[in-house]
Each structure stands twice: as C-alpha cells, then as structure tokens.
N, C-alpha and C positions, 0 to 999 in steps of 0.2 A: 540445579537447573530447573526450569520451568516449560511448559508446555502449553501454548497457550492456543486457546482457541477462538476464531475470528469469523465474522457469519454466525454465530450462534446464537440458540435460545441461551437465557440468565445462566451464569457460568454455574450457581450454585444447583441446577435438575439436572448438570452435568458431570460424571464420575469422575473427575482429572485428578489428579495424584500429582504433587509437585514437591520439590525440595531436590538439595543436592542426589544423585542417583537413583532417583524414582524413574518410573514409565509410568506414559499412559497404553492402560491394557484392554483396554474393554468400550475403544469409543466406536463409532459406527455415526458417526457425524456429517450433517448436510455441508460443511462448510471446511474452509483450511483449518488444520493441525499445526499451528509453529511454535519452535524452539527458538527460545529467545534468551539470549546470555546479556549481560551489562557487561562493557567492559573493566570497571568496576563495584565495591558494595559503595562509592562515593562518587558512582558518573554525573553525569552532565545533570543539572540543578533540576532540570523539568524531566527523568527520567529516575531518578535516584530514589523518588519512595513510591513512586506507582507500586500497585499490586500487578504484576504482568497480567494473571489469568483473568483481570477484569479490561486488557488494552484491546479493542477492537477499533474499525474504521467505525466515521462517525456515520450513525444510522439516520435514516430519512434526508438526505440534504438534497436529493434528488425526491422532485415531487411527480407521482404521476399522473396522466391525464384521469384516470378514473380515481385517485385518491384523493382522501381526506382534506390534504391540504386544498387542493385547489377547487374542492369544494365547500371547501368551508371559508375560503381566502379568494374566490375568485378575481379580487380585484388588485391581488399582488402581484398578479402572472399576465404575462402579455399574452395575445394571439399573434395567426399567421406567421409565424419562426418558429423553429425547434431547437434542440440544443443539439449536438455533438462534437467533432474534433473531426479536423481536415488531415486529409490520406497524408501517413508519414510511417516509419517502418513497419509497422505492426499490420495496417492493412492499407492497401492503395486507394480506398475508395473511399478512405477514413470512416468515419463511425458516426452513424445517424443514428442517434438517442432515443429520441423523438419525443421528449417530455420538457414540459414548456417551459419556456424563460423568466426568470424574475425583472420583475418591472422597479428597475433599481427607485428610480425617483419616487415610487409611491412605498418604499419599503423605508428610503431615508426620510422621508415624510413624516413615518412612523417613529422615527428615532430607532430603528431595525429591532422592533417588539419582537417579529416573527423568529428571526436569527435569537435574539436572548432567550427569548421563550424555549426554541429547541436546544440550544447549550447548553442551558440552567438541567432541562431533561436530559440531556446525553451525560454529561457528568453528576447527574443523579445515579446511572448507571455502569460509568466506565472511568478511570483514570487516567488514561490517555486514547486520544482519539485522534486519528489521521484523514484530515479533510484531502479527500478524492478531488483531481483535477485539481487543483491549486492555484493551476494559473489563470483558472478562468474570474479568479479575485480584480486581475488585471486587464485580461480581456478575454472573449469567449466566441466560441466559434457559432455563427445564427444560419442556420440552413431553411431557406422556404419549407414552409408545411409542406407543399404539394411535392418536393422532391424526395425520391426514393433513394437516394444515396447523400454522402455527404460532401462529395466533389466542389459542388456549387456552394458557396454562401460568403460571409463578410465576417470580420471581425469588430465586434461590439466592445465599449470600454465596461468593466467591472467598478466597483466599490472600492476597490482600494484597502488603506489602511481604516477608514472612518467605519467598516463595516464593526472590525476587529477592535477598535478602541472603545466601540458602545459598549460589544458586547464587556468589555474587559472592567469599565467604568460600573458594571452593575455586580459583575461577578468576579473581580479580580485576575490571577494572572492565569493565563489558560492552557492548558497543557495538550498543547497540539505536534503536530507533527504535519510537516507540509506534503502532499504527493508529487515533487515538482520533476516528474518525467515527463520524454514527447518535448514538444517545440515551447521550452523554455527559453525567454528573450531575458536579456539584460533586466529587465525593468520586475519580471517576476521575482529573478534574483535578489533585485533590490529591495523588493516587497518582504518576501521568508525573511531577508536580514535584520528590516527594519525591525520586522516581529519579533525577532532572535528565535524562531523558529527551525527544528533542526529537519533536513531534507533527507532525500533517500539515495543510494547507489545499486546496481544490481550489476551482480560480477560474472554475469552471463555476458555482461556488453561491456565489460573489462578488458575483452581483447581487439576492440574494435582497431585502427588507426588512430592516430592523433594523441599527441604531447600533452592535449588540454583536456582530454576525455575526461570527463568527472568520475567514469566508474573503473577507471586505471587503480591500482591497491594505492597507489604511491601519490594519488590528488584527493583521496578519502579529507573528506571534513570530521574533524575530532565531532563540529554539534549535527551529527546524521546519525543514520539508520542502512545498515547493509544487508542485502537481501541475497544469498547464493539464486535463487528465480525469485519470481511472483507468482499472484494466480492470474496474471496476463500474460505471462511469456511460458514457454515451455519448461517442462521440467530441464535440470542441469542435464539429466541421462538423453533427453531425448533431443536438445541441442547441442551435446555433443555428437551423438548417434549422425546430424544435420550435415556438418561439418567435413571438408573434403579432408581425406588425408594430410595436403599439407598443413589446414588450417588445426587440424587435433595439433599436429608436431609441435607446431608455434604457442600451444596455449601452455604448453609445458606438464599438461593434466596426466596423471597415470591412465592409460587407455582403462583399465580394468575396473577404475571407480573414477569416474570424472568428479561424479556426484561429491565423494568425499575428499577429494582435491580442492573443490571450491569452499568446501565446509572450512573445511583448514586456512582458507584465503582468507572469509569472512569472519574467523576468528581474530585471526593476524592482524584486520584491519583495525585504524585507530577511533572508528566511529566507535560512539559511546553504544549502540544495543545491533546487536548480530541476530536476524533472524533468518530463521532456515525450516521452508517446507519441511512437511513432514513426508511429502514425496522423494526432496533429495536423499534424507536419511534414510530411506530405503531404495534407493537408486532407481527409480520405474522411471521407465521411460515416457514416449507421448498419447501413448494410452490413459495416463491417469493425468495428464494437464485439467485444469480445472477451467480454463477460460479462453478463448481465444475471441478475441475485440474484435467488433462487430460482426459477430456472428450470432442470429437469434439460438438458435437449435444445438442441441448438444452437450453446453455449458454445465458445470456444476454437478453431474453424474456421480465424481468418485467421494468412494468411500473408503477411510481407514477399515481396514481389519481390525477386529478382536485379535489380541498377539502380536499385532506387526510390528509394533516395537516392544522391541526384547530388551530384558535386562542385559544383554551384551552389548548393544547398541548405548544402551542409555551406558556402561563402563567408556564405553569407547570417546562418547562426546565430553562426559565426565572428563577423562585424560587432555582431552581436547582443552577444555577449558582451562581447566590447571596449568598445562602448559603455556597458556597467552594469557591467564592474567584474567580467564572472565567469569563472573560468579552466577 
C-alpha cells in the first residue's frame, strides 16, 4: 500500500515509506496524509501507472488577488465579481472565495496558453491531479465584490469541453480526476463523461435518503474515486460522534470504530482507487478535521504524529486490502 501525501512540498524532501506493509513514521506534515489502494495492479487506464506519492490536487488553478498570476496576467481576470459557491450543505451562507474570475473570452482568445501553460507545469510535477470545483468548467457561482457572504450572486457559463481539448491537443491525454461534489447538474455530469474522467464518492454521505444517491456502496461508478471523509467534511469519528442514536443504528457501523467500518466500505467499493484520511486510520475525531468551507480561521492546524501509524495498523489495512482485491 501506499501513503500518499497531498498539500505538500516536492514528495522527494519528504520521508514517505511506501510499498506493501510499510508506515509512514516520522511525518509531521502541513497538509493531508492518504492511503490510497487501486482496486487493482490493472485498474482503470488513467489510474493504473501513476506513482500515488506524486497524486495531489492540481496546484495554483485558483489565482489570488495579490498573486503572480493576476499580476503578471491582469488582463485574463475580470473585475467587480468574485468567485465562490452558493449555500448548500456544507455551509448556509455558502462560500465567498473572494479571488477573481477568469475572463473566459480573453483566455479563448488566447487558444487557453494560460491553462496549457499551467498543466504542462502541474504534470511536470505530479501524475494525476484532481481539478477542484469541477463544475465550475460548466458554470460558476459570481458573487458582487462588495458582498461579504455568498447568498447573493448568479450563475456564469464556463468553457466547457474546448478548454480541455486545447489543453489535450498540445499535451495529450490528461490524467485528471474531476471534483464533482455540491450542486452537480446533469450537464456537469455530461461534461466528466465526455472527458471520461473519473469522479468522486464520499461514504460519510452514503447514508443519506435516496435510491439515486451516488455515494450509496451499491451506485459507486467502477471510473471514480472513494473517499471514507475529505479535508472538507469531518472526520468519519467525528460524524459519527454527530449522529443521533437512531441515525448510528441505521448506518450499520460498529459504534467502537465507525472510522474502520467505513474503511472496510471503501475497500468493498467497486471504484478503481480507495482513499482514506489518515485521520480515519486513527479514528480522531473533530478536533483534527482539516477544513471546514467557508470558514477563514482555523483550517489546516493538524498534524500527523511521529508514530501514529503503527506497523499494526499498516498489518491491519494490509489484511484489508487482500481481502477486497486492492493492491
């Protein structure tokens, strides 16, 4: 198995230890810790020869208002709107950004130089990368500069598939991964497909209601990515901890390890790559959450222990794997 680390400086000034039954013992990292199994050594085409400990989310796609980009590019980025995402479960008041909009028409103008430019650099660096927000390819949420929340604003159309074709036409096929959580509409769906890009599940919202829930074990898409939490939702311990009594009953989880109840789910499932915090493997609860959306203050605090995972642990998910089939 593998241990991969995401947020990070260059994987190689970091001490990871990876192979069947290794730990990692000695990190003390600004960023998430995941374990990541293939379902198998032959999965899905765009997952099957990455090196895990080089797969992170794609760096810089968000530009800020005092960075580089938009100072050295000012004329790709609009004024007066921001970016964010409109209140839906994660926060009511949704999420104001606050960093600027790309100015689609003066980017297709460009033949999207800027987009190739930064792909050609992000897979100078990593072998698979998961573009954040995803469906803002399709359409994206524009909130007034001057408002302090993100209640107010409109939906804007995105670039589409022509952004993804340029880039693909200079640099071949691209090994991404969509983020298509939050208010995914039919038409984003149709986007990730077009691409044959594989999407994500998270089995914390596996027990919600509904026949059609995508993060149910049994609607899992073989070309996805399963996640026991994120660094946006709470750890498993501490959403279950949330949970009224009858709601734990229903989920079927051992009260005593929720955490490792969902590990065993996200094995099970038939998506081709299972990743799992390095908080659920130690079952903490919502004291070591990493992120909570749209909240400035707070975020990003925890840190792995030196030791916290044990070569017993790293036997335990070993067994794990073996028994579902994941390497």
């Amino acid at each position: 198995m593998r241990f991969v680390g995401a947020k990070l400086p260059r994987v190689e000034d970091q001490r990871i230890l990876t192979g069947r039954g290794h730990y990692v013992d000695d990190l003390q990292l600004p960023g998430l810790v995941y374990m990541a199994l293939l379902r198998s050594p032959h999965a899905h085409a765009r997952l099957r020869s990455i090196r895990l400990d080089r797969a992170r989310q794609a760096p810089g796609v968000v530009a800020a208002y005092a960075g580089a980009d938009l100072a050295g590019s000012p004329e790709l980025f609009e004024r007066g709107e921001v970016a964010g995402a409109p209140p839906d479960a994660l926060n009511a008041s949704g999420q104001r950004w606050g960093n600027p909009l790309y100015d689609w028409p003066a980017h297709r103008a460009t033949g999207y130089r800027w987009w190739r430019e930064r792909f050609r650099r992000t897979f100078e660096l990593v072998d698979l990368c998961r573009i954040d927000h995803f469906r803002g390819f399709v359409s994206y949420w524009a909130i007034p500069a001057r408002n302090t929340t993100a209640k107010v604003g409109h939906w804007r159309p995105g670039p589409g598939a022509e952004l993804f074709r340029a880039v693909e036409r200079e640099l071949g096929d691209l090994p991404l991964v969509a983020e298509d959580l939050g208010h995914i509409t039919p038409p984003v769906v149709r986007l990730r497909d077009e691409l044959g890009l594989p999407g994500m599940v998270v089995l914390l919202w596996a027990f919600r209601t509904g026949n059609r829930n995508p993060h149910r074990l049994e609607n899992h898409r073989r070309s996805s990515l399963v996640y026991t939490s994120t660094h946006d939702t709470d750890t498993a311990a501490g959403w279950f901890a949330g949970l009224s009594r009858r709601q734990r009953a229903a989920t079927g989880l051992d009260p005593a390890e929720p955490s490792w109840g969902l590990i065993e789910l996200a094995y099970e499932s038939p998506a081709e790559l299972a990743i799992v915090p390095a908080q659920d493997v130690l079952g903490l609860g919502r004291a070591a959450r990493m992120n909570r959306p749209g909240v400035a203050g707070g975020n990003w605090s925890w840190r792995l222990e030196r030791g916290a995972l044990t070569s017993a642990l790293a036997r335990r998910l070993s067994r794990l794997a073996e028994r579902h089939g994941r390497s």
